[in-house]
C-alpha positions in Angstrom: 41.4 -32.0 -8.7 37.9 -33.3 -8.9 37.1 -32.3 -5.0 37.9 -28.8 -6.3 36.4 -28.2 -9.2 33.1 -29.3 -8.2 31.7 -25.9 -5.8 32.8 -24.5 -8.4 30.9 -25.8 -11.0 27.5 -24.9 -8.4 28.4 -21.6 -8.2 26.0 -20.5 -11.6 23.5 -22.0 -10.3 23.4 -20.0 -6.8 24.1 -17.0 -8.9 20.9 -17.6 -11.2 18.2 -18.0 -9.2 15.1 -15.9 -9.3 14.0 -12.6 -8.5 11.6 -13.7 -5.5 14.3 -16.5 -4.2 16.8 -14.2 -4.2 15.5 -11.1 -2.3 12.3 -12.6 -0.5 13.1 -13.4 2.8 16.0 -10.7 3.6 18.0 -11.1 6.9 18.2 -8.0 9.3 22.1 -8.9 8.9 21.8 -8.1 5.1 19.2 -5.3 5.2 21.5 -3.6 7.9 24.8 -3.5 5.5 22.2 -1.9 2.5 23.2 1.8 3.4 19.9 1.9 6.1 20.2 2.8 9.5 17.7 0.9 11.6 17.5 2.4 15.3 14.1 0.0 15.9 12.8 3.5 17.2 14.4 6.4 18.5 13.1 9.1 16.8 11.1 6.9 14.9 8.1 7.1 17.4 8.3 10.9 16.9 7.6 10.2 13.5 4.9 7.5 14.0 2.9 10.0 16.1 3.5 12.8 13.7 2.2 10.1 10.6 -0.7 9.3 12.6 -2.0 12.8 13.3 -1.5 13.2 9.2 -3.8 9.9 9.0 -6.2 11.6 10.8 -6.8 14.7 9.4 -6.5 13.1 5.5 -8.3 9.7 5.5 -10.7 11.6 8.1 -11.2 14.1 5.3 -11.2 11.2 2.5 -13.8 9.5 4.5 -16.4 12.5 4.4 -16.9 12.8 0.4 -19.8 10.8 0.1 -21.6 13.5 2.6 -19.6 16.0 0.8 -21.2 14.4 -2.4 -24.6 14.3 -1.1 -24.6 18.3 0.3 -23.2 19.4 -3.4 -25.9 17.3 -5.2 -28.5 19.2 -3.0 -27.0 22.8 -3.1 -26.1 22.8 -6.8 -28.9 20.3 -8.1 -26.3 18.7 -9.8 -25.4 15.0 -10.7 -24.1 12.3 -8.3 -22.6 11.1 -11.6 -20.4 14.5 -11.8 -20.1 15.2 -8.2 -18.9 11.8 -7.1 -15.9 12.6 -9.6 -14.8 14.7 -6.5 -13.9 11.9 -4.3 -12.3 9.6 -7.1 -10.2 12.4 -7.9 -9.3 13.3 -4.5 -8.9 9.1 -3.7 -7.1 8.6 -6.9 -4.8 10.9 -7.3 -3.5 11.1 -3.9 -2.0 7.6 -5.0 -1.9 7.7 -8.8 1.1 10.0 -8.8 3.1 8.1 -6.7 5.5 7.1 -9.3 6.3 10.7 -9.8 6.3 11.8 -6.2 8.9 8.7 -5.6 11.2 10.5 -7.8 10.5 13.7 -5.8 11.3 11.7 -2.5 15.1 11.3 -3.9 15.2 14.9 -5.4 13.7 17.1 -2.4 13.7 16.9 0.8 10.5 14.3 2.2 9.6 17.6 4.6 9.5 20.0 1.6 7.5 17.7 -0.4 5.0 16.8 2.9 4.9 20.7 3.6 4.0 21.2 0.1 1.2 18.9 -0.2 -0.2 20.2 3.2 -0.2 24.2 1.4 -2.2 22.2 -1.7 -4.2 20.7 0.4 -5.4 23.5 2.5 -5.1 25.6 -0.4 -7.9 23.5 -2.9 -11.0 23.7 0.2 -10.1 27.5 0.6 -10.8 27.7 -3.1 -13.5 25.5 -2.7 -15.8 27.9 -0.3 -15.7 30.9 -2.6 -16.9 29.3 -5.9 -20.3 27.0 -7.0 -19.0 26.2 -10.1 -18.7 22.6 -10.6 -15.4 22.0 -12.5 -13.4 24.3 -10.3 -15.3 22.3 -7.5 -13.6 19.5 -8.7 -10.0 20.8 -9.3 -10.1 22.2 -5.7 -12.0 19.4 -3.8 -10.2 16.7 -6.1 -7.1 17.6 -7.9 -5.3 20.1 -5.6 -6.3 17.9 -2.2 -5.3 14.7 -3.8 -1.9 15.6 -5.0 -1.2 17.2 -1.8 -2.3 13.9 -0.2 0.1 12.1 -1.9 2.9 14.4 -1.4 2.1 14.0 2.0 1.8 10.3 2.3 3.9 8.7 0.7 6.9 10.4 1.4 6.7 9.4 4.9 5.5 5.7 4.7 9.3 5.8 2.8 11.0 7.3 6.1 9.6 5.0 8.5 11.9 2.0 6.5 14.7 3.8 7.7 13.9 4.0 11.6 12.5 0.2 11.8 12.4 -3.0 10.5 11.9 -5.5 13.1 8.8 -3.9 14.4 8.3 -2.0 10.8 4.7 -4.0 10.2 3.7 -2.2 14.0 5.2 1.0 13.3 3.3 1.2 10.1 -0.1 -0.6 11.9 -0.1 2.2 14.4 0.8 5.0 12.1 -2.1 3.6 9.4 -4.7 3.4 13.0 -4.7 7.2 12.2 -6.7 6.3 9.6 -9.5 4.4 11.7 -9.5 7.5 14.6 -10.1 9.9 11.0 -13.1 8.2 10.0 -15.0 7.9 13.4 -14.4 11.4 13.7 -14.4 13.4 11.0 -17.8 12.6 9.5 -19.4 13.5 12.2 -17.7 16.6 13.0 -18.0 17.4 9.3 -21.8 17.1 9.1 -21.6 19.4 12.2 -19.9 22.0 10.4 -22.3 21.9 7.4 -24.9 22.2 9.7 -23.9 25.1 11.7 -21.6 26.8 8.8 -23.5 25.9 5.3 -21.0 24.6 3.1 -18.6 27.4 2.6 -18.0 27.8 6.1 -17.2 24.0 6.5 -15.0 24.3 3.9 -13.0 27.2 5.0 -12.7 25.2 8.7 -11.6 22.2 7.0 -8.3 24.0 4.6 -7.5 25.4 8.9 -7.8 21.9 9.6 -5.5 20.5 6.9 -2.9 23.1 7.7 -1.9 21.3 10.3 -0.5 18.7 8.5 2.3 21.4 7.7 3.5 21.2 11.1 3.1 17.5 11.3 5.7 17.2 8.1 8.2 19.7 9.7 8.6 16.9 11.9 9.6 13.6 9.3 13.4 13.6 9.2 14.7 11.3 7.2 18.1 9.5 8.6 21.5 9.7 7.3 21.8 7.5 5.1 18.6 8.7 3.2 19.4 12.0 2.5 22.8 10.4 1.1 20.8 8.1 -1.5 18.0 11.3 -2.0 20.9 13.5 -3.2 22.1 11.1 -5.7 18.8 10.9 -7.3 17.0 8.3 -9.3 16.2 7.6 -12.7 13.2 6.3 -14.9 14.7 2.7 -15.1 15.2 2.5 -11.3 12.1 3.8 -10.6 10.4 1.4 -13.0 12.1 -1.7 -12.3 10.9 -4.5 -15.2 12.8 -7.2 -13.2 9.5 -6.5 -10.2 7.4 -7.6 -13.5 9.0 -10.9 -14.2 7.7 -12.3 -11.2 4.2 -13.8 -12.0 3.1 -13.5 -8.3 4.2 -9.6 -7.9 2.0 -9.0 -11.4 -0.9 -10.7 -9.4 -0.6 -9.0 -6.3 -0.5 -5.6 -8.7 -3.9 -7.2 -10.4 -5.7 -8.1 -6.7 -4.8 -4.8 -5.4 -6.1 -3.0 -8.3 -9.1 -4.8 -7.4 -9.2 -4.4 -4.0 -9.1 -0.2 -4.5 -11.9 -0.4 -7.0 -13.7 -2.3 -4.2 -12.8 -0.4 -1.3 -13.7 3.4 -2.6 -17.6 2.1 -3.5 -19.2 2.1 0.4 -17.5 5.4 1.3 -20.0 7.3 -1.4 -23.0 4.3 -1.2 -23.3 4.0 2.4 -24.9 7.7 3.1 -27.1 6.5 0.0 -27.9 4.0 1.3 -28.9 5.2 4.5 -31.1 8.1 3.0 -32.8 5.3 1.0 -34.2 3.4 4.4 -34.9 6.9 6.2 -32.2 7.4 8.8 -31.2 11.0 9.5 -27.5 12.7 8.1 -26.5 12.3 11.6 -27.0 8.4 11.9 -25.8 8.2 8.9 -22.5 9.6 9.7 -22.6 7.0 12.4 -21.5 4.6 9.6 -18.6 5.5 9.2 -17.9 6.0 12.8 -18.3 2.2 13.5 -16.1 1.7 10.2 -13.3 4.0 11.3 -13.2 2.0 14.8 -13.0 -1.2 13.0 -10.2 0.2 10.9 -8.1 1.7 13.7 -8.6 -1.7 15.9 -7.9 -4.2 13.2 -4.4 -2.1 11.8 -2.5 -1.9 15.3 -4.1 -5.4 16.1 -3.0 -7.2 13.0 0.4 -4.9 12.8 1.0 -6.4 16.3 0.2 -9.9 15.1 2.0 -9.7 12.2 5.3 -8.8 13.6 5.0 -11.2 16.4 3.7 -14.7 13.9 5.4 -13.7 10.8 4.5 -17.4 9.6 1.0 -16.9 10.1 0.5 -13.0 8.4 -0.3 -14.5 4.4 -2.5 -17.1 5.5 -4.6 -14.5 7.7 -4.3 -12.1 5.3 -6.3 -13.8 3.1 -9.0 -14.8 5.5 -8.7 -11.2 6.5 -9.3 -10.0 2.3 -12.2 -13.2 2.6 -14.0 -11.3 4.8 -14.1 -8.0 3.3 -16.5 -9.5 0.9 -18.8 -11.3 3.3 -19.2 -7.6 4.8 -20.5 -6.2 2.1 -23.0 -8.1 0.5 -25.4 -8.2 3.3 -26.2 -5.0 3.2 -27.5 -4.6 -0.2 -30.5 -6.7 1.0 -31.3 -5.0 4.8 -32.5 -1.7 5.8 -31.7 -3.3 9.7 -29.6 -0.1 10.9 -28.2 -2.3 13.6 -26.9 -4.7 10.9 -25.7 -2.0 8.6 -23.8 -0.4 11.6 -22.0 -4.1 11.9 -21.0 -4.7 8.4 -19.7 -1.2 7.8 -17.3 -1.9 11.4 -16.3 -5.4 9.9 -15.6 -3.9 6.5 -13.7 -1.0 8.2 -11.7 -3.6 10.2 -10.9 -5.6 7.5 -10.0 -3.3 5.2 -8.3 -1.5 7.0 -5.8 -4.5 7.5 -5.9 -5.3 4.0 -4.1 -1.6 3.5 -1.8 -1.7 6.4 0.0 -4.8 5.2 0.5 -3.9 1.9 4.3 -2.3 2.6 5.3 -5.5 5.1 4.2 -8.0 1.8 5.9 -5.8 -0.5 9.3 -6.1 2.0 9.1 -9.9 2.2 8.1 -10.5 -1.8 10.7 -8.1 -3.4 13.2 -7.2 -0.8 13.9 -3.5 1.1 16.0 -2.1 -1.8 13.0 -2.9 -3.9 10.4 -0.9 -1.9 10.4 2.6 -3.7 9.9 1.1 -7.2 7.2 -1.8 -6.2 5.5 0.7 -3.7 5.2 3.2 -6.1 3.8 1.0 -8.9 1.3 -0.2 -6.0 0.1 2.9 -5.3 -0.2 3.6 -9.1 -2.7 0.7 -8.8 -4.2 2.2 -6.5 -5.1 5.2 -7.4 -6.2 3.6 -10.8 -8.7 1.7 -8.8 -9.9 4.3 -6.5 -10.4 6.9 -9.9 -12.6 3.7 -11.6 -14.4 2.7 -8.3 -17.0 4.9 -8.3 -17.5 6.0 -11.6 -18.3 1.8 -12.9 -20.4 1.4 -9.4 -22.4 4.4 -10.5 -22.9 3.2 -14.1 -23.9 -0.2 -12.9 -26.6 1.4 -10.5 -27.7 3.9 -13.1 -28.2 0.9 -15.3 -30.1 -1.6 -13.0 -31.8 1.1 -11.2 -30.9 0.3 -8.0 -28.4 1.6 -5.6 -28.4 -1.5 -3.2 -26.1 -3.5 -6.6 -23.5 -1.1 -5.7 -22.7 -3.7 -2.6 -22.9 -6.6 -4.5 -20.3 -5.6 -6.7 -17.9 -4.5 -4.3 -18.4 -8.1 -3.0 -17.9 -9.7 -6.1 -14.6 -7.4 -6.6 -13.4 -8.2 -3.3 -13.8 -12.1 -3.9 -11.9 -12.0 -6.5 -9.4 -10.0 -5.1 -9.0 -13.0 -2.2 -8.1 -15.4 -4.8 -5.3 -13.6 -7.0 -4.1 -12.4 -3.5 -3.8 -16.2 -2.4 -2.4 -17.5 -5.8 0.2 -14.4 -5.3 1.0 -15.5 -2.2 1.0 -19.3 -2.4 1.4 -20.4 -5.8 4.7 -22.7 -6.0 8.2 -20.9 -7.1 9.4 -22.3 -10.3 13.1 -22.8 -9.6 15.5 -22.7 -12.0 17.5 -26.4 -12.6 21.0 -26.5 -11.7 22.9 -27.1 -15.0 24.5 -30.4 -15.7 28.1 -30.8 -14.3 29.8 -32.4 -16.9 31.8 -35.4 -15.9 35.0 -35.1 -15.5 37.4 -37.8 -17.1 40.9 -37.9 -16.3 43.8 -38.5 -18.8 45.1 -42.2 -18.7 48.6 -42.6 -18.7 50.6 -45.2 -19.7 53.0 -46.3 -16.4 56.3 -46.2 -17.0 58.6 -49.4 -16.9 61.8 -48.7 -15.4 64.3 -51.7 -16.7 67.5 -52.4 -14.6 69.8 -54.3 -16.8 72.7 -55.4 -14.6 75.7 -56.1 -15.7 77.5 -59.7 -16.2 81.2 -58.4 -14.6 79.0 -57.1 -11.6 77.8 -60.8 -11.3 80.8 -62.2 -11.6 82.5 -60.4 -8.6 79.7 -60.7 -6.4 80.2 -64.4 -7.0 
């Protein structure tokens, strides 16, 4: 009886252990028998080249606002405190809606939603090169190109879950490389267009441009078994899971990463700044973000390689990797060297650039697969938070001090911080819960029974 009883008595204990111990290191066995169909490809590489063609054309376009910034201040005389609202809304809100485009993704198709942020997109810099008014500039070059972003985006960083999962950090490393080959060539090719066009004409090229990504979402299909859990559709509480927020290390990777956007959206608008403060042409300053872009494209499909291959090794480098954005940065507030400039915008592109790309592989091992559309779309909430504040609280600070060289010392102090809460996210100890006592077991004593044989005298007798 007591053999028995004991597994039994463990079983509350396996049944009560936390959020991160129960879903944080899910087996392929497991995450195949959750209603996804992994091919480890197929397909999927259609869709990786399709994502990384969209990369292209919207971080290249995301990449060009501080030129963008810098033309508008000049044609319109207006203020880089106004104007640079532009690229925090288009930055922002390409990720700050996520939460409502995740409920989309189960609603609608992920190729109507991807073809209607493309129209948006195209739609806001068509608007854009027929009016010089400043707050329309703003709702077409950042309200109507950021939500179209996000339509875009996330949507298919969902579909890629359901094509791959052993090589799901490479898939999304080469897809995110898009990214990198955007901003080496698009803000050059965009202060081309200025120069040749004038603004309006650049603008009207650049809504051509960004129809494209129309045909690039006619290509994302989902797989079975997503359209199956898109048509039963999801509610608030699903979508908003408060379980994700009892885990103290998922609330500090939300914190580091909220961080790491206000950070990361600073050098896109200081670095042509900072290169008309020290005298270098538009055209090598464009060259900036050129040696960031190939640092970005290198380091995602490196580290997405590396990461799939050393699983035990991706948090420890990742926090090296998150180390070093902020030793990028905060030489350059102290040099007008444009060699040196050149090599801390590619190391900052590089690293950050990782930093991004890794974010969906983290989520995967800290929460679990099924968890991904609610603690993705709270990440990119954070995101887009951080990129709306970046630039807006750099620019105050600058205003304030009077220079624009503190705008890199901040997004090193940001970034060091960011290191540490990522590294106390990732390492801090797991408080397990105790197993409850197993009460001890007492068995009833019995008295023995005493069997008396009485035999009988007459029996004796004959015997004798």
């Amino acid at each position: 009886m007591y053999s028995k009883h004991v597994p039994n008595s463990q079983t509350p204990y396996k049944q009560e252990t936390s959020l991160h111990h129960k879903i944080s290191r899910p087996s392929a066995r497991s995450e195949m028998t959750s209603g996804e169909v992994h091919r480890e490809g197929g397909y999927g590489w259609v869709i990786v080249v399709a994502l990384f063609l969209q990369h292209v054309v919207l971080v290249g376009i995301q990449s060009s606002t501080g030129i963008i910034h810098t033309e508008l201040v000049k044609a319109f005389s207006a203020d880089l405190s106004v104007i640079g609202w532009i690229g925090s809304l288009m930055i922002g809100l390409c990720t700050i809606s996520s939460p409502c485009v995740s409920m989309l993704t189960n609603l609608v198709s992920c190729r109507v939603l991807a073809v209607t942020g493309g129209l948006l997109l195209s739609l806001g810099f068509f608007c854009a090169a027929f009016t010089s008014s400043v707050p329309l500039l703003l709702l077409c070059l950042g309200v109507l190109p950021g939500i179209g972003m996000n339509l875009i985006l996330f949507p298919s960083v969902m579909i890629l879950k359901g094509y791959f999962l052993k090589r799901l950090p490479l898939a999304y490393g080469l897809c995110l490389s898009g990214a990198g080959v955007g901003m080496v060539s698009f803000p050059p090719f965009y202060v081309f267009l200025h120069t040749t066009f004038g603004i309006g004409g650049s603008f009207l090229i650049c809504s051509a441009i960004c129809m494209n990504c129309v045909v690039f979402a006619c290509l994302t299909k989902p797989v079975a078994s997503q359209k199956k859990q898109s048509s039963k559709g999801m509610s608030m509480t699903d979508l908003f899971d408060v379980k994700l927020f009892r885990s103290h290390h998922y609330n500090l990777f939300l914190a580091g990463h909220l961080l790491l956007n206000i950070a990361y959206a600073v050098p896109f608008t200081y670095l042509p700044i900072k290169g008309e403060e020290a005298g270098f042409s538009e055209q090598s300053s464009a060259l900036f973000f050129t040696g960031l872009g190939t640092g970005n494209a290198i380091g995602r499909i490196t580290f997405g390689y590396v990461s799939g291959k050393f699983p035990l090794i991706r948090n420890r480098a990742y926090i090296v990797i998150v180390t070093m954005v902020a030793l990028s940065t905060l030489p350059v507030a102290f040099t007008n060297s444009y060699l040196f400039i050149l090599v801390c915008s590619t190391m900052f592109g590089t690293c950050a650039g990782i930093a991004h790309t890794e974010i969906p592989t983290l989520l995967i091992e800290m929460v679990g697969m099924d968890a991904l559309p609610s603690s993705l779309s709270m990440t990119f909430l954070q995101q887009g938070i951080g990129s709306l504040l970046g630039i807006p609280i750099a620019e105050f600070i600058c205003r304030n001090l009077g220079s624009n060289a503190v705008a890199f010392t901040f997004t090193s102090g940001v970034s060091a911080l960011v290191a540490l809460l990522l590294a106390l996210s990732l390492f801090l100890p797991h408080n397990k819960p105790l197993p409850p006592k197993i009460q001890q077991l007492t068995l009833p004593v019995t008295k023995p029974e005493v069997f008396i044989v009485h035999i009988s005298e007459s029996t004796g007798t004959a015997a004798a």
